[in-house]
C-alpha positions in Angstrom: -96.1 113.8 -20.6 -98.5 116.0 -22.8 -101.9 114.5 -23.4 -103.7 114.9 -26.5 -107.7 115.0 -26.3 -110.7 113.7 -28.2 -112.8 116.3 -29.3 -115.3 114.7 -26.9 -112.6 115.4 -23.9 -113.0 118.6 -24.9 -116.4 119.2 -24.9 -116.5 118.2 -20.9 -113.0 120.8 -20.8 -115.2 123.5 -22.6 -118.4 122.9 -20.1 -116.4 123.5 -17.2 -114.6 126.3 -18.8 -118.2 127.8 -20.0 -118.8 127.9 -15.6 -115.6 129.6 -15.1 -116.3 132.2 -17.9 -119.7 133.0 -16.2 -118.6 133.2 -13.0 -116.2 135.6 -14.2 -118.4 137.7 -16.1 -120.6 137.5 -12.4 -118.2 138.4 -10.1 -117.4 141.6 -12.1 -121.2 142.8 -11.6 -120.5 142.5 -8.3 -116.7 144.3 -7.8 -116.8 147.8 -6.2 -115.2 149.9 -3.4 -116.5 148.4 -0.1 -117.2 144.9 -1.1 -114.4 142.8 0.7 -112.5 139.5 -1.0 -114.0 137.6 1.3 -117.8 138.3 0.0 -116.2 137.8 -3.8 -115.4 134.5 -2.6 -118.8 133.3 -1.0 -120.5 134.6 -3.9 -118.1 132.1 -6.0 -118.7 129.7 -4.4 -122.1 129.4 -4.0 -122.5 129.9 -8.4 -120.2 127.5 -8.6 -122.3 124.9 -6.9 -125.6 126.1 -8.5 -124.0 125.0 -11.6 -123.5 121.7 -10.7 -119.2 122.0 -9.8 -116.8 122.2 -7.7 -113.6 124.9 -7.1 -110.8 123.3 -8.4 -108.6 125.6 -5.9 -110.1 124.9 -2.4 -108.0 122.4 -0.5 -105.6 122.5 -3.8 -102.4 121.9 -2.0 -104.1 123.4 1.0 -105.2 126.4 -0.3 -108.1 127.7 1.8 -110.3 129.5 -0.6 -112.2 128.8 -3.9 -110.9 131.6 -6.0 -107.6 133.7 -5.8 -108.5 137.2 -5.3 -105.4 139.3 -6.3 -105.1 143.1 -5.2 -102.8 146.0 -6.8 -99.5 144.8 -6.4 -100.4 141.0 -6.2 -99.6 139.0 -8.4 -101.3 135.8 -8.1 -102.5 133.6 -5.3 -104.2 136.3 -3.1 -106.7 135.0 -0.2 -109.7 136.0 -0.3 -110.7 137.5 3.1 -111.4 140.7 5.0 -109.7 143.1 2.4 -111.8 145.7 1.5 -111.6 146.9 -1.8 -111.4 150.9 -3.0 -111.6 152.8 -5.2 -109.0 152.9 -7.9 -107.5 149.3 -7.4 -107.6 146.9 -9.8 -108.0 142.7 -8.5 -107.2 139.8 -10.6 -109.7 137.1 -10.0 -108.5 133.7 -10.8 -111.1 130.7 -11.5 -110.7 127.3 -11.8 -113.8 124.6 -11.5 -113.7 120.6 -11.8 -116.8 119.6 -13.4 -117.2 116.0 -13.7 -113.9 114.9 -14.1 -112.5 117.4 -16.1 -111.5 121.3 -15.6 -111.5 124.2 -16.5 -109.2 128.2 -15.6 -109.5 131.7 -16.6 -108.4 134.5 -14.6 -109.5 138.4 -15.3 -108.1 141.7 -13.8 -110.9 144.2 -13.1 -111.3 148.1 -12.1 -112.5 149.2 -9.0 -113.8 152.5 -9.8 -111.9 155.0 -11.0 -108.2 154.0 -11.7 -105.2 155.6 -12.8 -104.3 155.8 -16.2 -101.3 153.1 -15.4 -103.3 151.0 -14.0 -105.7 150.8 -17.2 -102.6 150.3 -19.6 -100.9 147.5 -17.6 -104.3 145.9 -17.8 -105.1 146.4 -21.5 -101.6 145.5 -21.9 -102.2 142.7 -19.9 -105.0 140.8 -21.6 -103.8 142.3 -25.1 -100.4 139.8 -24.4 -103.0 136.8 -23.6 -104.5 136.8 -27.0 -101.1 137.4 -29.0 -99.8 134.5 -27.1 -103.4 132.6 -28.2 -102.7 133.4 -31.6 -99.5 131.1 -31.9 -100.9 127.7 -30.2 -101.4 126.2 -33.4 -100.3 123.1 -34.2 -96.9 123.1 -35.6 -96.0 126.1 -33.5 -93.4 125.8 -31.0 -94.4 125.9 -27.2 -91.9 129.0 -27.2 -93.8 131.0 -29.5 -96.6 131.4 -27.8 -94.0 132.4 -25.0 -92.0 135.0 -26.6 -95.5 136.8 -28.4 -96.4 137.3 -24.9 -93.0 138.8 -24.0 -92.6 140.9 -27.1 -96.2 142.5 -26.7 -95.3 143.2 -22.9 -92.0 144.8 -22.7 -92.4 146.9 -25.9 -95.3 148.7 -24.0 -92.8 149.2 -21.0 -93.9 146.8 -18.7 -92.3 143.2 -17.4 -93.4 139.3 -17.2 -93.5 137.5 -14.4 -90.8 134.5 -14.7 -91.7 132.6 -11.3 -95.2 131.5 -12.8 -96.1 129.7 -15.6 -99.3 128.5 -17.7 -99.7 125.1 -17.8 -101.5 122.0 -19.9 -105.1 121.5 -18.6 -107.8 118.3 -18.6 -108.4 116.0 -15.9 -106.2 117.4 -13.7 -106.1 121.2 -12.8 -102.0 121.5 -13.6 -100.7 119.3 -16.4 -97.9 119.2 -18.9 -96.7 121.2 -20.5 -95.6 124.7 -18.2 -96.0 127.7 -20.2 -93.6 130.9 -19.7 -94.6 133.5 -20.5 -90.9 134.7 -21.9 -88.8 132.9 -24.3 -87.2 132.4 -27.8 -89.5 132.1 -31.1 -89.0 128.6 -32.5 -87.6 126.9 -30.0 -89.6 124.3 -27.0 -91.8 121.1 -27.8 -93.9 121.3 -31.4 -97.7 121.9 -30.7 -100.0 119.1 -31.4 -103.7 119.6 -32.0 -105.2 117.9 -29.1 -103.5 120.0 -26.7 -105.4 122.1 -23.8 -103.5 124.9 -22.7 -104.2 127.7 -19.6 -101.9 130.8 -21.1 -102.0 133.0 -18.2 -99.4 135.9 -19.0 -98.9 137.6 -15.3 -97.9 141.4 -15.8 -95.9 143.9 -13.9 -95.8 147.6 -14.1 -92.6 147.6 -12.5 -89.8 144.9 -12.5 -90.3 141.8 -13.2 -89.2 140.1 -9.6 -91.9 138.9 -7.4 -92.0 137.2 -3.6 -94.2 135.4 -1.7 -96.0 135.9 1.6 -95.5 134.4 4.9 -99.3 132.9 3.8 -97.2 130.8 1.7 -99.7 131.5 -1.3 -99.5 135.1 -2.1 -97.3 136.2 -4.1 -96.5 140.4 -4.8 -94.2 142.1 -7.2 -90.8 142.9 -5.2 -91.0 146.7 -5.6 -94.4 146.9 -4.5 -96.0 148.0 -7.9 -98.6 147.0 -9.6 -99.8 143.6 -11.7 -102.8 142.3 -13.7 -103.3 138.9 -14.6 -105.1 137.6 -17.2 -105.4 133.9 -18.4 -107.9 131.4 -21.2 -108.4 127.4 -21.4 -107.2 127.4 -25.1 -107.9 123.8 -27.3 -105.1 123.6 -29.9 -107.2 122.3 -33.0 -106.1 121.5 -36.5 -107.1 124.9 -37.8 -106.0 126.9 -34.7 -106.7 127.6 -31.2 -110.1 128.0 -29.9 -111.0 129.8 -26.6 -112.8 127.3 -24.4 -113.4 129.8 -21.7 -115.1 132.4 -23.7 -116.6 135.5 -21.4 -120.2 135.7 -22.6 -120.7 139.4 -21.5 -117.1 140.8 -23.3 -116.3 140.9 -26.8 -113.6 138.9 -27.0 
């Protein structure tokens, strides 16, 4: 069941968004070669707390870490650990906080150093598909469109979505109705409603579009080994359009 939020709901959605967005825009001071996942994930942590929440991943269905910390050809769901990061991969960082009852998720792929020139397009591409799919959760939309904007942008730049993950509805719990492809058919799923809090997280690959996951159980990689970015905004359908509740501070958006 979707559930449609006061504007005051939102507000305690947007503050715990607002932490996710700066710890974003933090952790990307602090990415370069030699700094493990593991040290990305302490640092997390520890503004997290400072800010008065908690990660909404760590002990999420058992997973061990408080953010994801997704390398090259990861898609999603990396562990933060001993990797050590070099020049000329890109990570997806994925953020999610509970802040008083309510939550908030973004995710960001970032450079590290110098990277190829494929690497930087599936990553424009990337967050370039996140805000086309933004641009259709209006209310009256279908679910779909936001879907299919996403899939249009990607694959007329050459690249693929992931199928096996979805977006998802957002409030006081960190996964809610409704899932979100990121592929589908313009005009078609449930109507939009303003009220609605959606996490549109299109998940990219430069190669095909299958992906597998680990013996971890969490991470999951693209089947042919090449690479992904992964981008993703807390989005508050309102009655005239949507508005970005997790808004980086440091980036135009």
């Amino acid at each position: 069941m979707v559930t449609l939020r006061s504007r005051a709901e939102v507000e305690k959605i947007e503050a715990a968004c607002l932490i996710v967005a700066d710890t974003l825009d933090f952790l990307g001071t602090k990415i370069k070669p030699g700094t493990t996942t593991g040290e990305l994930d302490e640092l997390a942590d520890r503004y997290i707390r400072e800010r008065g929440a908690i990660s909404a991943f760590k002990g999420y269905n058992g997973y061990p870490a408080n953010i994801c910390t997704s390398v090259n050809e990861t898609v999603v769901h990396g562990i933060p650990g001993a990797r050590v990061l070099k020049d000329g991969d890109i990570i997806g960082i994925d953020v999610g906080v509970k802040l008083k009852g309510y939550f908030g998720d973004a995710a960001m792929s970032f450079p590290v150093g110098r990277i190829s020139n494929e690497a930087a397009m599936l990553m424009a591409v990337a967050e370039e598909s996140l805000y086309k799919g933004i641009e259709n959760a209006r209310p009256d939309k279908r679910l779909y469109d936001i879907s299919s904007a996403i899939q249009e942008y990607v694959e007329k730049n050459g690249f693929s979505v992931v199928r096996e993950f979805v977006g998802h509805g957002i409030g006081t719990k960190m996964h809610e109705d409704p899932q979100i492809p990121n592929f589908g058919v313009p005009g078609t799923g449930p109507r939009l409603k303003a009220g609605m809090v959606l996490a549109i997280e299109p998940m990219i690959n430069a190669g095909r579009h299958g992906v597998e996951v680990l013996d971890d159980g969490w991470t999951a990689v693209t089947k042919d080994r090449k690479l992904s970015a992964h981008f993703e905004h807390t989005v508050y359908v309102g009655d005239n359009g949507p508005e970005i509740l997790t808004k980086w501070r440091k980036k135009k958006q």
